[in-house]
Every structure is written in C-alpha cells, then in structure tokens.
N, CA, C and O atoms as a DFTB+ gen file, in Angstrom:
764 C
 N C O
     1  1     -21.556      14.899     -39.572
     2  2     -21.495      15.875     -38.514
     3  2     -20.025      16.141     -38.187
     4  3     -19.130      15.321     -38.394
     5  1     -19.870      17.241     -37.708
     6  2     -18.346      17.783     -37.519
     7  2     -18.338      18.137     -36.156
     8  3     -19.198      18.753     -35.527
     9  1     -17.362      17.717     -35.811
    10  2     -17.338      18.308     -34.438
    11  2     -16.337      19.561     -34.151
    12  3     -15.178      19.369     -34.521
    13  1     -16.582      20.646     -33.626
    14  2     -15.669      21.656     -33.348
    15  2     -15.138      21.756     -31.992
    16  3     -15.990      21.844     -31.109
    17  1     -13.840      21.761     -31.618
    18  2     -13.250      22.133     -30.530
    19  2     -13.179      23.229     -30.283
    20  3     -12.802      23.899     -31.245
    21  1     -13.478      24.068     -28.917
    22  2     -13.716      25.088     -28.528
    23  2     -12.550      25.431     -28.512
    24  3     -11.673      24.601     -28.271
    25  1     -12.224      26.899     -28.798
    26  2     -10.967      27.448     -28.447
    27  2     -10.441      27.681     -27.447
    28  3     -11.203      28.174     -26.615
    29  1      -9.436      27.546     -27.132
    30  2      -8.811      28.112     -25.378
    31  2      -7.602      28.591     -25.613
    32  3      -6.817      28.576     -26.561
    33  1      -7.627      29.047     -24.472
    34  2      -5.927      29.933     -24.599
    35  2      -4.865      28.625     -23.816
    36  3      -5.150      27.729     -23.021
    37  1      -3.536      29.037     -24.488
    38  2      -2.557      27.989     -24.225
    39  2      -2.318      28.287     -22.982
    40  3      -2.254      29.399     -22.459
    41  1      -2.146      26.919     -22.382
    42  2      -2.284      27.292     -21.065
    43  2      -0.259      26.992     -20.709
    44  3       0.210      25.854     -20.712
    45  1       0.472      28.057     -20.487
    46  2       1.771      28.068     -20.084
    47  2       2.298      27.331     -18.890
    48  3       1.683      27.248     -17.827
    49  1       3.230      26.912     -19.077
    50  2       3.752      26.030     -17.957
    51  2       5.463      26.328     -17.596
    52  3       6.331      26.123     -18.444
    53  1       5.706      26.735     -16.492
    54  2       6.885      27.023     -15.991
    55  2       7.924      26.113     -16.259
    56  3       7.760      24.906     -16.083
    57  1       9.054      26.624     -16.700
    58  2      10.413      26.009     -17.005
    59  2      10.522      25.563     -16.213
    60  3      10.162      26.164     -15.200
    61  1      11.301      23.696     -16.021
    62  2      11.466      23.370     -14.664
    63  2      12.586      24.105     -13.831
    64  3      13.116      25.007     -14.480
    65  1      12.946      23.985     -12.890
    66  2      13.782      24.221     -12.352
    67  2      15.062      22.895     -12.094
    68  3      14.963      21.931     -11.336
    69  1      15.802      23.124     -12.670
    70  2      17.290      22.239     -12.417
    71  2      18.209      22.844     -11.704
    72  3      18.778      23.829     -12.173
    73  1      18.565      22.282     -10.236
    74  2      19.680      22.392      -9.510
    75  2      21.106      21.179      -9.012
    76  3      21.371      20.065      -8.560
    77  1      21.613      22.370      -9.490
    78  2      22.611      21.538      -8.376
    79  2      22.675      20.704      -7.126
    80  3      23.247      21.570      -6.463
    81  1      22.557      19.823      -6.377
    82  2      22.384      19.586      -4.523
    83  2      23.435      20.973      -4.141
    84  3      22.844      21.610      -3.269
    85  1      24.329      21.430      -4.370
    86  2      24.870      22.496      -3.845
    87  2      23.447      23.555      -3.726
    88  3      23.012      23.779      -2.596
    89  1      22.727      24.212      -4.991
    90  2      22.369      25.047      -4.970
    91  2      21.098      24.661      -4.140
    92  3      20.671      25.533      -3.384
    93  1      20.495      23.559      -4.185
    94  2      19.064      22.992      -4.064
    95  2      19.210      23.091      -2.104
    96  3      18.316      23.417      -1.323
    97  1      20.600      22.697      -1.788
    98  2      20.778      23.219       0.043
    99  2      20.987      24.397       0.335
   100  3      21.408      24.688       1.455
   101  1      20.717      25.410      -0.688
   102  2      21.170      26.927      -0.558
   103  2      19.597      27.389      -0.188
   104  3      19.280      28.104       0.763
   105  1      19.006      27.001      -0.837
   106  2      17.500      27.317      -0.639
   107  2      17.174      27.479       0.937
   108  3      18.056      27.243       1.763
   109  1      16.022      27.843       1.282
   110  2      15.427      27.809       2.170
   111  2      14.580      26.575       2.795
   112  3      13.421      26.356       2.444
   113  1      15.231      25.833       3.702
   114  2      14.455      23.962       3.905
   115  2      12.867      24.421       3.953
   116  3      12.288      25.314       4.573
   117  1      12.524      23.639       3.232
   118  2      10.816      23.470       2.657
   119  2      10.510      22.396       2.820
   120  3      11.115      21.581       2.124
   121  1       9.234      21.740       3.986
   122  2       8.801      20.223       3.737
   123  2       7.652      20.378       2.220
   124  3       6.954      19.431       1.856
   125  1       7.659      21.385       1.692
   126  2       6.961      21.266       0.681
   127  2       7.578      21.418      -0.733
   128  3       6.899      21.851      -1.664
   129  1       8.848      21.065      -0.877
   130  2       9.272      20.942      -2.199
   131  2      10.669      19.561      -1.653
   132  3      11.422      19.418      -0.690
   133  1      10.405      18.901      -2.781
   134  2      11.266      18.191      -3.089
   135  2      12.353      17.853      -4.745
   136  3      12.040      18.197      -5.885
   137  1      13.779      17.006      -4.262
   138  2      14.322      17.307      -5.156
   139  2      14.921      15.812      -6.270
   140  3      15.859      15.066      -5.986
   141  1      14.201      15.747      -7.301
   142  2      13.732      14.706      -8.167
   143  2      15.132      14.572      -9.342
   144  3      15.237      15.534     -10.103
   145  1      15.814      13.830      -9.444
   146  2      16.714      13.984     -10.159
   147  2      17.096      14.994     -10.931
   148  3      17.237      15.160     -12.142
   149  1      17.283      15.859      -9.636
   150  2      18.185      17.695     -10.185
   151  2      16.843      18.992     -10.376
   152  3      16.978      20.209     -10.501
   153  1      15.539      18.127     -10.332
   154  2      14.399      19.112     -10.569
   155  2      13.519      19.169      -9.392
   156  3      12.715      18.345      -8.956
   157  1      13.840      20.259      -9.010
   158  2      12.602      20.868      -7.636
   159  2      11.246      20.305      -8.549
   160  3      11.006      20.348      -9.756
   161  1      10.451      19.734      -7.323
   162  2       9.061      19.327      -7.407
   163  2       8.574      20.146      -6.497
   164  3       9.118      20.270      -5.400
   165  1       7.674      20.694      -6.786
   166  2       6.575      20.947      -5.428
   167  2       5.674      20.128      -5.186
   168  3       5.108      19.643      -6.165
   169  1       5.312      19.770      -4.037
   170  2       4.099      18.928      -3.500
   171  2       2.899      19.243      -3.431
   172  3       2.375      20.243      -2.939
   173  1       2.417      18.268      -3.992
   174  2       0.379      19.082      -4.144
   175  2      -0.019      19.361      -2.036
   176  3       0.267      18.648      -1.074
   177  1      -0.517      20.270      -2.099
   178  2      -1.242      20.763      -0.951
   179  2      -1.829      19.528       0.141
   180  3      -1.083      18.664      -0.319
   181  1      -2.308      19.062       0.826
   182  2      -2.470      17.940       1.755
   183  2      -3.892      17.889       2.115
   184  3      -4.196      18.721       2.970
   185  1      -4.995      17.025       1.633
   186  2      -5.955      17.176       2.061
   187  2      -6.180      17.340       3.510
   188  3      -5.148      17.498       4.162
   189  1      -7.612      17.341       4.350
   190  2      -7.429      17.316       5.366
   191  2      -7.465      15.691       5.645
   192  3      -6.818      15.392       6.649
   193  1      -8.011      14.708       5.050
   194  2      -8.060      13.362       4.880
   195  2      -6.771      12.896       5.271
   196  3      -6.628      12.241       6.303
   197  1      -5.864      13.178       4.549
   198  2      -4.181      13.196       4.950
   199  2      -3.933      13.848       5.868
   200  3      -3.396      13.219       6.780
   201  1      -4.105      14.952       6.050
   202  2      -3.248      15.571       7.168
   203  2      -3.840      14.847       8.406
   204  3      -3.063      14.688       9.349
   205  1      -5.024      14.416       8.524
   206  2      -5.689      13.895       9.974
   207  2      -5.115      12.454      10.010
   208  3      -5.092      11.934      11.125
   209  1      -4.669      11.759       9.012
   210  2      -4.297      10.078       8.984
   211  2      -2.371      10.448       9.472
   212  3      -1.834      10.031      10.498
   213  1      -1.893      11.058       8.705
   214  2      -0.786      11.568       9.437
   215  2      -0.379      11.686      10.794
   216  3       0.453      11.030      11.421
   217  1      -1.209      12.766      11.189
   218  2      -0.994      13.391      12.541
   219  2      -1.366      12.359      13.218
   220  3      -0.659      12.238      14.218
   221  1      -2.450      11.263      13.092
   222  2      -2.660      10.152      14.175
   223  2      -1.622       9.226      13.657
   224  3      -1.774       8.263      14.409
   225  1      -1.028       9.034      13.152
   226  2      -0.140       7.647      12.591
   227  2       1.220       8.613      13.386
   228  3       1.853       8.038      14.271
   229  1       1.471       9.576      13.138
   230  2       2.772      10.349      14.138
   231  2       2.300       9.897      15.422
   232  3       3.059       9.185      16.079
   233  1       1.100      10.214      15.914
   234  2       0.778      10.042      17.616
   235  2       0.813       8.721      17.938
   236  3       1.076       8.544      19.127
   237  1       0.573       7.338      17.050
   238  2       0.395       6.271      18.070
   239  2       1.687       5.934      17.662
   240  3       2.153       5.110      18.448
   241  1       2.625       6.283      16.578
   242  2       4.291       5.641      16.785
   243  2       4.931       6.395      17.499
   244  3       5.871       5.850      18.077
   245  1       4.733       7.846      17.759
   246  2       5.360       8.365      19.161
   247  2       4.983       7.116      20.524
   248  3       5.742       6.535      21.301
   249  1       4.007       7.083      20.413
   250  2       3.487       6.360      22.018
   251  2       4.044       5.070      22.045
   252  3       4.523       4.568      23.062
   253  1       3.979       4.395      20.683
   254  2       4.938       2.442      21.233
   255  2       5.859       2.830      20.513
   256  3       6.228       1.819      19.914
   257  1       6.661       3.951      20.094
   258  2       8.381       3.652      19.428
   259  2       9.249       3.559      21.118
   260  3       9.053       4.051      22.229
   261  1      10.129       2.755      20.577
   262  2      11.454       2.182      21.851
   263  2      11.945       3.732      22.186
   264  3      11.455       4.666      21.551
   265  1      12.911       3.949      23.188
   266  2      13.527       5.118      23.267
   267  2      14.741       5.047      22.532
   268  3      15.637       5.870      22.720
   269  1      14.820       4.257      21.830
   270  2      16.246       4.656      20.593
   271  2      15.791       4.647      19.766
   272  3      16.652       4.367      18.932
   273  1      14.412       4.842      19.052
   274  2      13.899       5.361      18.257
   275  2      13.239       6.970      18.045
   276  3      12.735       7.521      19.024
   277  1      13.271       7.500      17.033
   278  2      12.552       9.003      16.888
   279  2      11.546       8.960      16.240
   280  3      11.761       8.088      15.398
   281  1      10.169       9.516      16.037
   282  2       9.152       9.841      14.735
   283  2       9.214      11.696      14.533
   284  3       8.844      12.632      15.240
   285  1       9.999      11.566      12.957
   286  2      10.160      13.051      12.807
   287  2       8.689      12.796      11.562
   288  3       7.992      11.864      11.161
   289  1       8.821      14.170      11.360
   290  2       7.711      14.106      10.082
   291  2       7.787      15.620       9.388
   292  3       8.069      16.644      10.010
   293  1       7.517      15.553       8.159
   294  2       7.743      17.052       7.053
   295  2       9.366      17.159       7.123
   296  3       9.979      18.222       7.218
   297  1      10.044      15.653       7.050
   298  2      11.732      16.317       7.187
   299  2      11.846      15.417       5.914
   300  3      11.014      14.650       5.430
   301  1      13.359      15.792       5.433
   302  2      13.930      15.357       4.566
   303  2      14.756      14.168       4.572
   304  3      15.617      14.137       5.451
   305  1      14.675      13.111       3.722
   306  2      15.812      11.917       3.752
   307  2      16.400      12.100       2.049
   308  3      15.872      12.037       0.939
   309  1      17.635      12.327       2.522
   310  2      18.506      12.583       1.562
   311  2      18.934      11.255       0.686
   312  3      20.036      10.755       0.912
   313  1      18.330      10.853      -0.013
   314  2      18.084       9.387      -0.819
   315  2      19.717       9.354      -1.548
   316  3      20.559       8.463      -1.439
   317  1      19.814      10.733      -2.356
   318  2      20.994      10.956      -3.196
   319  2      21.346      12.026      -3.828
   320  3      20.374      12.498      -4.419
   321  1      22.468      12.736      -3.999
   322  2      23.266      13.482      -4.413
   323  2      21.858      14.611      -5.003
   324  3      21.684      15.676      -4.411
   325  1      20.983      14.229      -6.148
   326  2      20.031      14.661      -6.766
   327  2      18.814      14.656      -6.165
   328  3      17.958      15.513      -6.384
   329  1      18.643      13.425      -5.163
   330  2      17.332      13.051      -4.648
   331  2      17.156      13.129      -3.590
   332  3      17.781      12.482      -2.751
   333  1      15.906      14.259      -3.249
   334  2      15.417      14.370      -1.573
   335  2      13.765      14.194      -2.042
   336  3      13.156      14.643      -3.014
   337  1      13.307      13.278      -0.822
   338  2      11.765      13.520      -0.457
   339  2      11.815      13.532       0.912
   340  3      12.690      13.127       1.677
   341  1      10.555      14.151       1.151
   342  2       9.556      14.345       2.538
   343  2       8.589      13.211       2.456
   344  3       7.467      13.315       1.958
   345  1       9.205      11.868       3.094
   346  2       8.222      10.779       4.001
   347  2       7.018      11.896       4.686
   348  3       7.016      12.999       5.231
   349  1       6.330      11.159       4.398
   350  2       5.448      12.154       5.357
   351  2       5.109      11.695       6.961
   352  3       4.367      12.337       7.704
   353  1       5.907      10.281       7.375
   354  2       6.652       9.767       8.493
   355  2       8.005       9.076       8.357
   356  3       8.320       8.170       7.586
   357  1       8.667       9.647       9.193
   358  2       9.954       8.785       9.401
   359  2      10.128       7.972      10.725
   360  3       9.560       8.569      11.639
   361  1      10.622       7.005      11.072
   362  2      10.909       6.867      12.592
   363  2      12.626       6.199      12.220
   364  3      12.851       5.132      11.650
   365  1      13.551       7.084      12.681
   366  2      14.876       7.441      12.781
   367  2      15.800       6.643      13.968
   368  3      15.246       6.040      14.887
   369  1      17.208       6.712      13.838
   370  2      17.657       6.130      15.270
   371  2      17.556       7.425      15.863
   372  3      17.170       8.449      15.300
   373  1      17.985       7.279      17.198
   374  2      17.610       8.453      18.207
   375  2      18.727       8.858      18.331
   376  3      18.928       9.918      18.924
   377  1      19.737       8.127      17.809
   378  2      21.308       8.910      18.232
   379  2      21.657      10.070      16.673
   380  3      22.524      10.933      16.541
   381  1      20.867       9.730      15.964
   382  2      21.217      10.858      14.621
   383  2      19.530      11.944      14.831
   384  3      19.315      12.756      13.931
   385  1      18.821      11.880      15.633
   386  2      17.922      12.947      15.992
   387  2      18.423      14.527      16.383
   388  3      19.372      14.419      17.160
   389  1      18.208      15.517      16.195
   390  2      19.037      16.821      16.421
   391  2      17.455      17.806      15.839
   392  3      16.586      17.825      14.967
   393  1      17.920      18.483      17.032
   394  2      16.386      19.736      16.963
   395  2      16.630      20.655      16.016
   396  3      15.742      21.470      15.764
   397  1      18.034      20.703      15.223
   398  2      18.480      21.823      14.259
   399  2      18.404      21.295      13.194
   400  3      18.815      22.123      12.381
   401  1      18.183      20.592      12.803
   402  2      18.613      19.278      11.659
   403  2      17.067      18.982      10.469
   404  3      16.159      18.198      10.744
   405  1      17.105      19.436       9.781
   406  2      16.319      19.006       8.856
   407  2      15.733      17.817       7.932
   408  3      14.591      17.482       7.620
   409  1      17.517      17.143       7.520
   410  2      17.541      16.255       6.466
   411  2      17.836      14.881       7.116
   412  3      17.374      14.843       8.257
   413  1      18.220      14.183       6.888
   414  2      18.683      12.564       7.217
   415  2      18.941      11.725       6.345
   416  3      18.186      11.644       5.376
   417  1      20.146      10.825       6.461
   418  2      20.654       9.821       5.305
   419  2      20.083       8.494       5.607
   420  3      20.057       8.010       6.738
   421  1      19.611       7.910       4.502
   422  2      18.478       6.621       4.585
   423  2      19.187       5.533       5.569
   424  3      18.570       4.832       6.371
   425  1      20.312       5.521       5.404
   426  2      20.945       4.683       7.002
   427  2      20.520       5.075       8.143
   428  3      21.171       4.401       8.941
   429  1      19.654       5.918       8.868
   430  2      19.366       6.317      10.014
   431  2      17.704       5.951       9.750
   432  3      17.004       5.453      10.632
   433  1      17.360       6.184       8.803
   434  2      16.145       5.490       8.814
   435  2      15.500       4.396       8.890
   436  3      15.421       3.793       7.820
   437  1      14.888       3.805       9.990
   438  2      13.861       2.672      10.121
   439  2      12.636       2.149       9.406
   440  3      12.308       1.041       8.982
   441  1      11.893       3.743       9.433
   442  2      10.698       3.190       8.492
   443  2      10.535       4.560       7.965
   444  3      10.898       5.536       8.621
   445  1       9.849       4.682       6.474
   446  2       9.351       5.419       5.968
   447  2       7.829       5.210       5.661
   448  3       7.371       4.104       5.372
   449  1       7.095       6.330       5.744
   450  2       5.560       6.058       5.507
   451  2       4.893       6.992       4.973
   452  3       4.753       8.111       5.466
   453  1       4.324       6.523       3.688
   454  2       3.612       7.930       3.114
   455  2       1.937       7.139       3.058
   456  3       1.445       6.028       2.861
   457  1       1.509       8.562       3.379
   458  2      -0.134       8.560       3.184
   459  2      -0.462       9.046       1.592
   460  3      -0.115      10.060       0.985
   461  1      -1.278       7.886       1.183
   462  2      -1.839       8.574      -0.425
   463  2      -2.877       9.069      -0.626
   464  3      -3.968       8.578      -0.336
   465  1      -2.649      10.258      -1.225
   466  2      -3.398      11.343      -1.453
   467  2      -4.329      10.803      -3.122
   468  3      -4.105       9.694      -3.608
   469  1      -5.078      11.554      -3.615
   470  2      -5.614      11.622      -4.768
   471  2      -4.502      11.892      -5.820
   472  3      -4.135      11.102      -6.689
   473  1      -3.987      13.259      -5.568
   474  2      -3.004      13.610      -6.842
   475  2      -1.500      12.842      -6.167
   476  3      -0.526      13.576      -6.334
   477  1      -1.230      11.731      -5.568
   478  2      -0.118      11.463      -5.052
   479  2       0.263       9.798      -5.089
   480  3       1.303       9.253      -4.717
   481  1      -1.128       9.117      -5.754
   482  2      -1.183       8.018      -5.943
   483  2      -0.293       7.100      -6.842
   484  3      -0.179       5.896      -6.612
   485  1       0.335       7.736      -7.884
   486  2       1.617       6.825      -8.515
   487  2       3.110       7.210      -7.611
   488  3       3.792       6.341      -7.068
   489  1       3.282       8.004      -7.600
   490  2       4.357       8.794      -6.864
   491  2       4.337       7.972      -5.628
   492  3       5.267       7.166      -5.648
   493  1       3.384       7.866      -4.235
   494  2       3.508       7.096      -3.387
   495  2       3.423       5.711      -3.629
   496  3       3.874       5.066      -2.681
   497  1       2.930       4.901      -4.732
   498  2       2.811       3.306      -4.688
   499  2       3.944       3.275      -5.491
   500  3       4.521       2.229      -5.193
   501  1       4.755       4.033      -6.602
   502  2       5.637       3.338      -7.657
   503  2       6.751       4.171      -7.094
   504  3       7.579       3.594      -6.388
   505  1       6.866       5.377      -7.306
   506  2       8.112       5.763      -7.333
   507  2       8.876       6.254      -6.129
   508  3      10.096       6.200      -6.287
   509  1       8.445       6.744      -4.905
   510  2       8.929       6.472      -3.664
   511  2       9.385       5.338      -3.136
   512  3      10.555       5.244      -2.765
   513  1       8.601       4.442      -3.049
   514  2       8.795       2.601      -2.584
   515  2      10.397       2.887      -3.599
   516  3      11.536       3.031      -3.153
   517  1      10.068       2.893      -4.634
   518  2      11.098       2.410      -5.550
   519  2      12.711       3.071      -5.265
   520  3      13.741       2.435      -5.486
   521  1      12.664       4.418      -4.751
   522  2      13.454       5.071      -4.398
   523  2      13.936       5.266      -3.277
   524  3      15.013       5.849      -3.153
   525  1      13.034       4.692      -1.946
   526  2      13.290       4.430      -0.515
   527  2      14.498       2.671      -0.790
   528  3      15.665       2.372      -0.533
   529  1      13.384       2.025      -1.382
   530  2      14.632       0.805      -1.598
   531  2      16.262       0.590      -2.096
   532  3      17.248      -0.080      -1.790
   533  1      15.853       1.598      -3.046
   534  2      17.304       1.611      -3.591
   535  2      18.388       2.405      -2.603
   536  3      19.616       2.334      -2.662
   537  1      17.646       3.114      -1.762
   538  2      18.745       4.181      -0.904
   539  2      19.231       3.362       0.251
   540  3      20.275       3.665       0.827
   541  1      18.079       1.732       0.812
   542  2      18.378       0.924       1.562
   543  2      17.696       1.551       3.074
   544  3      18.287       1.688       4.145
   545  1      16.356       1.847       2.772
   546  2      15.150       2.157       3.553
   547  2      14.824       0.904       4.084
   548  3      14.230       0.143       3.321
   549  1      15.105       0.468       5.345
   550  2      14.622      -0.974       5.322
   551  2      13.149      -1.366       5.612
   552  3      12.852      -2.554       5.744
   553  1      12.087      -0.232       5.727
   554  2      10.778      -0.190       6.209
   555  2       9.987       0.653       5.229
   556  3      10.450       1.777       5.034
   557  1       9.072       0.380       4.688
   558  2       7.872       1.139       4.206
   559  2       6.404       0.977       4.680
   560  3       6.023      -0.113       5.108
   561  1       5.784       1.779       4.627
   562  2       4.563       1.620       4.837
   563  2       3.938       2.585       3.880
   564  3       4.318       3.754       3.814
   565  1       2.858       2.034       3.044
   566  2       2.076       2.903       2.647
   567  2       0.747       2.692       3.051
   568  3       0.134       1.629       3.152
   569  1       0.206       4.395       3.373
   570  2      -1.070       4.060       4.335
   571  2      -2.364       4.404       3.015
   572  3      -2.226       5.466       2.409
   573  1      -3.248       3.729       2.731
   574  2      -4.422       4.150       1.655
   575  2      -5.182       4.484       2.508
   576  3      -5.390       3.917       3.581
   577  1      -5.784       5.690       1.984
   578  2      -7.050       6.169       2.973
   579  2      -8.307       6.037       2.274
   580  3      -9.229       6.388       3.012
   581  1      -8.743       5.620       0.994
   582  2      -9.828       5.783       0.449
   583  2      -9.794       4.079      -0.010
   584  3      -8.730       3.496      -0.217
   585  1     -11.127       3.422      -0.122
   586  2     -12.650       4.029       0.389
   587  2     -12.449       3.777       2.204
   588  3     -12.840       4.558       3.072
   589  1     -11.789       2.569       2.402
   590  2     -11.256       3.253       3.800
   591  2      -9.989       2.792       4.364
   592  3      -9.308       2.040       3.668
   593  1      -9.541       3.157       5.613
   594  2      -8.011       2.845       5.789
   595  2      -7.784       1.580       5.877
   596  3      -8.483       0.721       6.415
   597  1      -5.830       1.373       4.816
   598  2      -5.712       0.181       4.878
   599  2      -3.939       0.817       5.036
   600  3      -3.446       1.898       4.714
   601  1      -3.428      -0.242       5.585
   602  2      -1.756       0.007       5.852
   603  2      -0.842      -1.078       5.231
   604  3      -0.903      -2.117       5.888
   605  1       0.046      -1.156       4.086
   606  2       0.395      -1.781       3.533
   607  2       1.753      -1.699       3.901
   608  3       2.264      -0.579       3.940
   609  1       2.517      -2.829       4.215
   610  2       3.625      -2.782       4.720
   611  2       4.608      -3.805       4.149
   612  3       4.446      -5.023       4.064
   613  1       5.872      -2.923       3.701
   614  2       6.912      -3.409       2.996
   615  2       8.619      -3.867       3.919
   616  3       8.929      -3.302       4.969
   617  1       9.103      -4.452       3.560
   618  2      10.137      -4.810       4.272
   619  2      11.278      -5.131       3.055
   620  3      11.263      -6.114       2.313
   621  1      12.265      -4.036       3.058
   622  2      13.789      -4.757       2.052
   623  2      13.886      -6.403       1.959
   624  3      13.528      -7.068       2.931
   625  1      14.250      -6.873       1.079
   626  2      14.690      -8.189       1.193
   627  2      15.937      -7.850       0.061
   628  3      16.093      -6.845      -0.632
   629  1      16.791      -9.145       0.163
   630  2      18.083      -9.150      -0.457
   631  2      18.579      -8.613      -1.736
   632  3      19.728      -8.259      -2.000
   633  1      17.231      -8.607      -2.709
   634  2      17.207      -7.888      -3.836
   635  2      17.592      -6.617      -3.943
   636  3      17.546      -6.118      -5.068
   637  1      18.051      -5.814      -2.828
   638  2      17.218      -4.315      -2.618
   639  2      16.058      -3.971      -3.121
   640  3      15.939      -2.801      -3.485
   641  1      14.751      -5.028      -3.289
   642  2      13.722      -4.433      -3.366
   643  2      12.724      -4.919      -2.447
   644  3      12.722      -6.099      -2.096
   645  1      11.675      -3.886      -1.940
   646  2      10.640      -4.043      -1.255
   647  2       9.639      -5.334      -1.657
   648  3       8.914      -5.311      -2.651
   649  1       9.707      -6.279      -0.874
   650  2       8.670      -7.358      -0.670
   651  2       7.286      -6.790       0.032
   652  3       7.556      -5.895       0.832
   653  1       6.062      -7.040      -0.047
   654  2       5.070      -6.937       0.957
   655  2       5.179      -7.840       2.119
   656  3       5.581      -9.004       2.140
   657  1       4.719      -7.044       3.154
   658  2       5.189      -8.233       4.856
   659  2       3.118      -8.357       5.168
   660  3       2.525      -9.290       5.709
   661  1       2.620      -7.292       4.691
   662  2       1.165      -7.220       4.996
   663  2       0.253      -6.260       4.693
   664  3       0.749      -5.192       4.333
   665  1      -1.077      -6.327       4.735
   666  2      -1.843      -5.418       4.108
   667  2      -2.926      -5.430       5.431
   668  3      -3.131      -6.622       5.657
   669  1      -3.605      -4.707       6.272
   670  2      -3.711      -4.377       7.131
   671  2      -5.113      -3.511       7.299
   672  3      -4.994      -2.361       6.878
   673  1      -6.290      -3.806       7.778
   674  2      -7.465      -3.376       7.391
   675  2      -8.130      -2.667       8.715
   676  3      -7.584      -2.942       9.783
   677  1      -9.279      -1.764       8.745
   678  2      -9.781      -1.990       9.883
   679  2     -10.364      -3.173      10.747
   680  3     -10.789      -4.226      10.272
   681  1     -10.327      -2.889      11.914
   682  2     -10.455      -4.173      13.250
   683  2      -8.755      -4.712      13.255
   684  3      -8.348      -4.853      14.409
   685  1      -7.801      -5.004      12.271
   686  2      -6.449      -5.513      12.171
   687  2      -5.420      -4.335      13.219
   688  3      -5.733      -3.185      13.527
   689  1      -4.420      -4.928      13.517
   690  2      -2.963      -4.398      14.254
   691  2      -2.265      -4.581      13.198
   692  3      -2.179      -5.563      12.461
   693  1      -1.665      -3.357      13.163
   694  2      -0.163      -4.049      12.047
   695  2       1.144      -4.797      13.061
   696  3       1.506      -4.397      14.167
   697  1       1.709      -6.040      12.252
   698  2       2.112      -6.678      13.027
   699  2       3.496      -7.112      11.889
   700  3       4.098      -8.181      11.786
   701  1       3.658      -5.933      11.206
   702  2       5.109      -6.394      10.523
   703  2       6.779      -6.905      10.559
   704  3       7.609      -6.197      11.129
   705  1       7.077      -7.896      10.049
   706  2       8.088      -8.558      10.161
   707  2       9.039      -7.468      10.476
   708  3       8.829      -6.401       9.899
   709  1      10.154      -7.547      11.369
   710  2      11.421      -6.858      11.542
   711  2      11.066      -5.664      12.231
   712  3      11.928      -4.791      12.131
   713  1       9.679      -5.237      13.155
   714  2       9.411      -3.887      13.514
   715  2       8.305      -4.659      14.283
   716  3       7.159      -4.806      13.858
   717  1       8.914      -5.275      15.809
   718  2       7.727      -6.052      16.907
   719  2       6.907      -5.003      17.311
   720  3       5.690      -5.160      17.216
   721  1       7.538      -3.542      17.919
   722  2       6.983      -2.773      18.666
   723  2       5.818      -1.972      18.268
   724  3       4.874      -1.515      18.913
   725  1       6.268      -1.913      16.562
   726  2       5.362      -1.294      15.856
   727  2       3.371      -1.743      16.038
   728  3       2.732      -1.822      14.989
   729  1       3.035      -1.854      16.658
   730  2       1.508      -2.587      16.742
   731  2       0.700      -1.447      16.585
   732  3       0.372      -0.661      17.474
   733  1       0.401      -1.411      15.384
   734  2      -0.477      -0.134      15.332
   735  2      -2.063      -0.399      14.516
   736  3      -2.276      -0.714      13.345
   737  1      -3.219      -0.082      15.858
   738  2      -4.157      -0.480      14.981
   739  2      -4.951       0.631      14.012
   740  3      -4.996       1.849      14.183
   741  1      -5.494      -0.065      13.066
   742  2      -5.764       0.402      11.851
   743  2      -6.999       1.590      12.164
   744  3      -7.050       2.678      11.591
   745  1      -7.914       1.134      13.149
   746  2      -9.188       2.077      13.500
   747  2      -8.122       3.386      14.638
   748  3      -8.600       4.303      15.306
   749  1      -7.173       3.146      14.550
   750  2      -6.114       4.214      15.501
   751  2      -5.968       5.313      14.917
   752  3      -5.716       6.346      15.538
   753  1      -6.138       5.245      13.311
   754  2      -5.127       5.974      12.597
   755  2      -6.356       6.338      11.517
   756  3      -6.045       7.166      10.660
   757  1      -7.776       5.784      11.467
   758  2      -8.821       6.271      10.671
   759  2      -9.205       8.143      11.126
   760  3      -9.003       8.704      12.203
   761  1      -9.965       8.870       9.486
   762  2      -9.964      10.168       9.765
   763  2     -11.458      10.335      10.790
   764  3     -11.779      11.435      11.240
C-alpha cells in the first residue's frame, strides 16, 4: 500500500524583521511585540484564562505591595542592548516609576511574573527565567494556570541563576524567600 500526501499550497512565512535597539525605539511602544536578539517577536494574543489570572495577580500585589514599591504591567524591561520583553507583571522601585515611561532597566526591578499560556509554555518556563536572570532580575514567578493554578517562585542565587524558593497550590499563600510582603493566596488569583 502507498500512501499519498495530499497536496497543499506552500504556506509563506514573513522575513524576520532585524533591528537595530536604535531603530526597534523608533517604533511605536507596543506591549505586544517584543525584541529577541535584534528580531521583533510578536506575542501570541492572550487568552481570556490569562488575561483574568493577570488582572487578579496585578490587583492583590497592588493591595500588599509596600509604598516604595510599584506593580506596572504590559511595560517593557530592557534586559539588553538587543533584548526587550513584556513581564506580564512587574513590581518596580517606586522611585524609577514615571506615568510617561514605558521601559525599565532590570535593576529597578523586584519581581517579574509571567502567566503561561498554551502557545507560551517554553518561552515562559526556559527562556524568559533564563533571560530575567542573566539581566539580574532578582524575583520570578511563574504562574501555571492549567489543569489548575499553581505559582512557582524563583529567587537569584549567586550563580546568576534562578533557584526555586516554592511551588504554591490552591488553599497555599505564597510565602517566598526575600519578598515577606508578598502573601498572595493562590485561590486569589484563580480564573
């Protein structure tokens, strides 16, 4: 028996785009594209699964962050020369906060936190972590939302690389090393 593959048309794929950081800040600020060693990425679309674990994980670190702390979110941390992503939470010092201000250098950052999506699942467990550390992010959190919420929380250690401090379930508080105030419970932040 033979098997035949159906024909299809080639399916075309756009030249990447390579910029400069000169040209890549000329653009128009987008929390929906980011910039990957010299190549604009665009970001897959946000379920509502995400967008609802988000928006409550912004609301209960607004409510226990200190007042020299900020929670921005859809902004930019300028990792390096080539490299920008959109945390999809930041909580910032409050003295580099500015209502005009888009971007931020990973020294002003406290914690970074991304929610994982379906199409966002290597990108948020491997290569963000990996790229928040090296810029000297001293906080991560990654939040899993499927099959249900869990908050995994990273802390720099001397290596510059991310250690786990905890993994964090429903009925649990997150209660991570180097971030007391942070107490955030897990059924807080479910969709």
């Amino acid at each position: 028996m033979t098997a035949v593959m159906p024909e299809r048309e080639t399916v075309q794929f756009p030249e990447p785009v390579v910029l400069t950081a000169q040209e890549y800040e000329a653009l128009p600020e987008s929390s929906r594209v980011e910039l990957v060693d010299g190549v604009v990425t665009v970001m897959t679309p946000a379920t509502m699964r995400h967008q609802i674990v988000v928006q409550k994980l912004r609301g209960v670190l607004e409510s226990i962050s200190p007042n020299d702390l900020k929670v921005v979110w859809e902004q930019e941390i300028r990792l390096a020369e080539l490299g920008r992503r959109n945390p999809d939470v930041m909580v910032i010092e409050a003295g580099s906060f500015d209502l005009d201000r888009y971007s931020y250098p990973p020294e002003v950052v406290l914690l970074a936190a991304e929610v994982v999506s379906p199409h966002t699942q290597t990108v948020d467990r491997l290569h963000k972590p990996a790229e928040y550390a090296a810029a000297g992010v001293e906080h991560y959190w990654r939040v899993e939302t499927l099959p249900t919420v869990a908050i995994h929380t990273y802390r720099l250690a001397d290596s510059g690389r991310y250690v786990a401090s905890g993994v964090f379930t429903e009925g649990d508080t997150v209660a991570a090393p180097g971030l007391p105030w942070a107490k955030v419970a897990v059924a807080d932040i479910a969709p």
